[in-house]
N, C-alpha and C positions, 0 to 999 in steps of 0.2 A: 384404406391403403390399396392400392392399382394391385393386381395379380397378372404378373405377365405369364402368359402361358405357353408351356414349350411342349413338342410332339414329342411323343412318347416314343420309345423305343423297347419292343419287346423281342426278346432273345426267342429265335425259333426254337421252335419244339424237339429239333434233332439234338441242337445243341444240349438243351437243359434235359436229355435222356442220357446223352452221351456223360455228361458228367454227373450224373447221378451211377453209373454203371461206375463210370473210375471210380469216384470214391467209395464204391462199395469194394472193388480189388484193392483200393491203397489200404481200406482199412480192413481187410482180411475176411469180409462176407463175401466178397468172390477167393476164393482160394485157386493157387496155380494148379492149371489143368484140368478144373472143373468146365464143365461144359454148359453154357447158359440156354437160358430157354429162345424156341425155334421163336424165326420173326412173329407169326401170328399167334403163338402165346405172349411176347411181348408187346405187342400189339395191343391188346385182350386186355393186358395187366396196365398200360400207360393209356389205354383209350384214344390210341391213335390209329394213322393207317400203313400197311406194312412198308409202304416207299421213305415214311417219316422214321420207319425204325431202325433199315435198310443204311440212310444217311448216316442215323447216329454209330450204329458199328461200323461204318466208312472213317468214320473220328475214331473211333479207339481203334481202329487196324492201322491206320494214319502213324497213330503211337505207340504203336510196337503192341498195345495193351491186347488184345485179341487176335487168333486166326484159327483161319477156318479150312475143314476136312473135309472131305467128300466119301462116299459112300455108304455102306451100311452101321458103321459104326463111325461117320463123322459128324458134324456141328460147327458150334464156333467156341472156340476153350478160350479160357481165359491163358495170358501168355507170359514167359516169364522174360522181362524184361534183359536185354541181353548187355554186357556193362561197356563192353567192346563198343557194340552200336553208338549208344547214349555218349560216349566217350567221342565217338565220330561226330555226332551230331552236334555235343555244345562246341568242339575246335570249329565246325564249321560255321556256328552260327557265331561265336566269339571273333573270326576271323573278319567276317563278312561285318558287323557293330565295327570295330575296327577299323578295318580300312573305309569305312563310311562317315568314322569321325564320333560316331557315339564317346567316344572314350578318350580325355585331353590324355598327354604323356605323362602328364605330372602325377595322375590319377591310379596309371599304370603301374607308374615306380611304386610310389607308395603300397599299393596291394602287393606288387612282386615281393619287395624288401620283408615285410610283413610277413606274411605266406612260407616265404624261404628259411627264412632265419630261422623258422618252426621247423621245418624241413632239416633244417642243417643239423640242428641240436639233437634231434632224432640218429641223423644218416651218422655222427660223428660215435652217437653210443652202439649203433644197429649194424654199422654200414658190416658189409662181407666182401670176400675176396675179389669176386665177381664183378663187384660196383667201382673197386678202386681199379680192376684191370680194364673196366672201358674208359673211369677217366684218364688213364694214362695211354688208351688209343687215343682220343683222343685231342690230346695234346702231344702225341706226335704227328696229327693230323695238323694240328694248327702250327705248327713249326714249318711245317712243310712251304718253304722259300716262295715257289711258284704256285701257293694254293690262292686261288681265286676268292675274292669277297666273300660271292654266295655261298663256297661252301666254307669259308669259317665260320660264318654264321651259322650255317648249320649242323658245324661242330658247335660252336659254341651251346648250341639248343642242345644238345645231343650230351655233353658235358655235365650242363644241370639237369638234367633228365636221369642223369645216372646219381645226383645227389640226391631229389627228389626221392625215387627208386629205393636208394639204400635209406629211408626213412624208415623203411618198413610199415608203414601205412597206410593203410589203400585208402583213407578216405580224403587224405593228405595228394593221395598220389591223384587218386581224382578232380580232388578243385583245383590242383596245379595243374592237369590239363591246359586248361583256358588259358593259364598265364604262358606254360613255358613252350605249349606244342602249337599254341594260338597266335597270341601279340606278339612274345617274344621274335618269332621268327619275321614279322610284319616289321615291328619298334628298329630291330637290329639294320632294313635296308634303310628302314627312315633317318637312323643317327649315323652311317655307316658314315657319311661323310667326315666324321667327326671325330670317327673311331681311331686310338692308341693302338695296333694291335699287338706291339710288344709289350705292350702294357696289362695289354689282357693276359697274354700268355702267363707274365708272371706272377699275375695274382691267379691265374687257375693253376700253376705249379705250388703256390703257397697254400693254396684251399684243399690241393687234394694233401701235402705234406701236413697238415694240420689234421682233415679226418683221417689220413691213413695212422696218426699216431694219439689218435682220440680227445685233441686238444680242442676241446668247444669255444673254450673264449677265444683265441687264437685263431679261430675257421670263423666264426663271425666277426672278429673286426677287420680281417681279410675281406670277406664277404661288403661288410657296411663300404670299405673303402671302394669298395670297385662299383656297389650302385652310388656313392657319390659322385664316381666321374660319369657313371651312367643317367644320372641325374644332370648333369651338368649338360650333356650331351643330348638328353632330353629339351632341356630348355631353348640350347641355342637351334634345335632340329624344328621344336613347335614355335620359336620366333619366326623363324625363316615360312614356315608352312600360314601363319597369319598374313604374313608379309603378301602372300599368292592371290 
C-alpha cells in the first residue's frame, strides 16, 4: 500500500512551555501570587534558550495569566484572572464570530431560548427589588413615542440583562454574556426590520408582571411566545441575508 507523506508540523517550543505553565496554574501547582522562576532558571529547567522562554511568558501575559514587577522584590506572579476582563473579552470576540457569520440565526435563537428560560426560572424565585425596578425603567424607556430604533434595542438588551441578573447566578450570568451583551445587540439591528415593537412592549410588561408576582409558568410561556415571533423574525432576516 503507497504511503503518502505529509510535512510535519511542529508546535514551537514557546508554545508547548507556555502551556505547560497554564496548566500547571489551571490546576493549582501555580498558585495565585506565587512567583515563578527567573527566565534563566526556566531556561535551565526546559533546556532552552532565554528569548524562547521570554515568548512563552509573552503567551501567558497575553492571557491575563501572569505579570510582572520590577524591583527588589519583583518577578513575574502568577495572576488572578479578572471576571470583568474575561467578560470583555468573550462579548468581543462573540461579537466579532457574529457579525462574520460564524453563527446562523436559527442557532442563535435556539441557545438564547434555552439559556434564558433557565435564567427566567431562577430570576422568577430569586429576582429582588432592584431587578424588577430597572425592568420597569425600562419599559418606560421603550414606550417612549420618539425613542429611536437603536436605543430600544438597547433597552431591550438592558431589560433581559436585568432578568439574567435577578437569576442570581453568576455562572448563568456569565455564559449569558455572549448571548445577551453580544448577538443579541447585533441579531436585534439584523431583525429590526421586522420588528412589532408594540408587541414587544407587551410581552415585556407581561414578563416582568409574571416575575414580579413569582409566577414561573406564566414568565415562560410569555417568554416562549416572544422568541417565537423572534424566531420568525430570525428566519425571514437570514432569508433576506442569503438572498445578498
Amino acid at each position: 500500500m503507497a504511503i503518502k507523506y505529509e510535512p510535519l508540523v511542529t508546535e514551537s517550543l514557546a508554545k508547548q512551555i507556555s502551556e505547560t505553565l497554564r496548566q500547571a496554574i489551571v490546576a493549582g501547582d501555580l498558585k495565585v501570587d506565587e512567583r515563578l522562576p527567573t527566565e534563566p532558571e526556566l531556561a535551565a529547567r526546559f533546556g532552552v534558550s532565554r528569548p524562547t522562554i521570554r515568548e512563552a511568558l509573552k503567551r501567558l501575559a497575553a492571557q491575563n495569566l501572569i505579570r510582572s514587577r520590577r524591583g527588589p522584590t519583583g518577578g513575574t506572579f502568577v495572576n488572578k484572572p479578572d471576571s470583568q476582563e474575561a467578560r470583555e473579552n468573550l462579548i468581543n470576540m462573540t461579537s466579532l464570530l457574529t457579525s462574520m457569520g460564524e453563527f446562523n440565526l436559527t442557532d442563535v435563537a435556539e441557545a438564547r431560548q434555552e439559556l434564558e428560560l433557565t435564567c427566567l426560572r431562577l430570576a422568577c424565585e430569586h429576582r429582588e427589588e432592584s431587578h424588577l425596578n430597572t425592568m420597569l425603567e425600562e419599559l418606560s424607556v421603550q414606550k417612549q413615542i420618539d425613542l429611536v430604533d437603536q436605543d430600544f434595542c438597547a433597552s431591550d438588551v438592558r431589560f433581559h440583562r436585568a432578568i439574567v441578573d435577578a437569576s442570581g447566578n453568576s455562572m448563568m450570568q456569565f455564559m449569558m454574556t455572549s448571548v445577551i451583551e453580544a448577538v443579541q445587540p447585533i441579531v436585534n439591528l439584523i431583525v429590526f426590520p421586522f420588528w412589532d415593537k408594540q408587541k414587544t412592549i407587551d410581552q415585556h410588561v407581561r414578563l416582568y408582571d409574571a416575575i414580579s408576582k413569582q409566577d414561573c409558568d406564566r414568565a415562560c410561556n410569555v417568554f416562549c411566545e416572544q422568541m417565537a415571533d423572534l424566531k420568525d423574525r430570525y428566519a425571514r432576516a437570514q432569508a433576506l441575508r442569503d438572498q445578498k
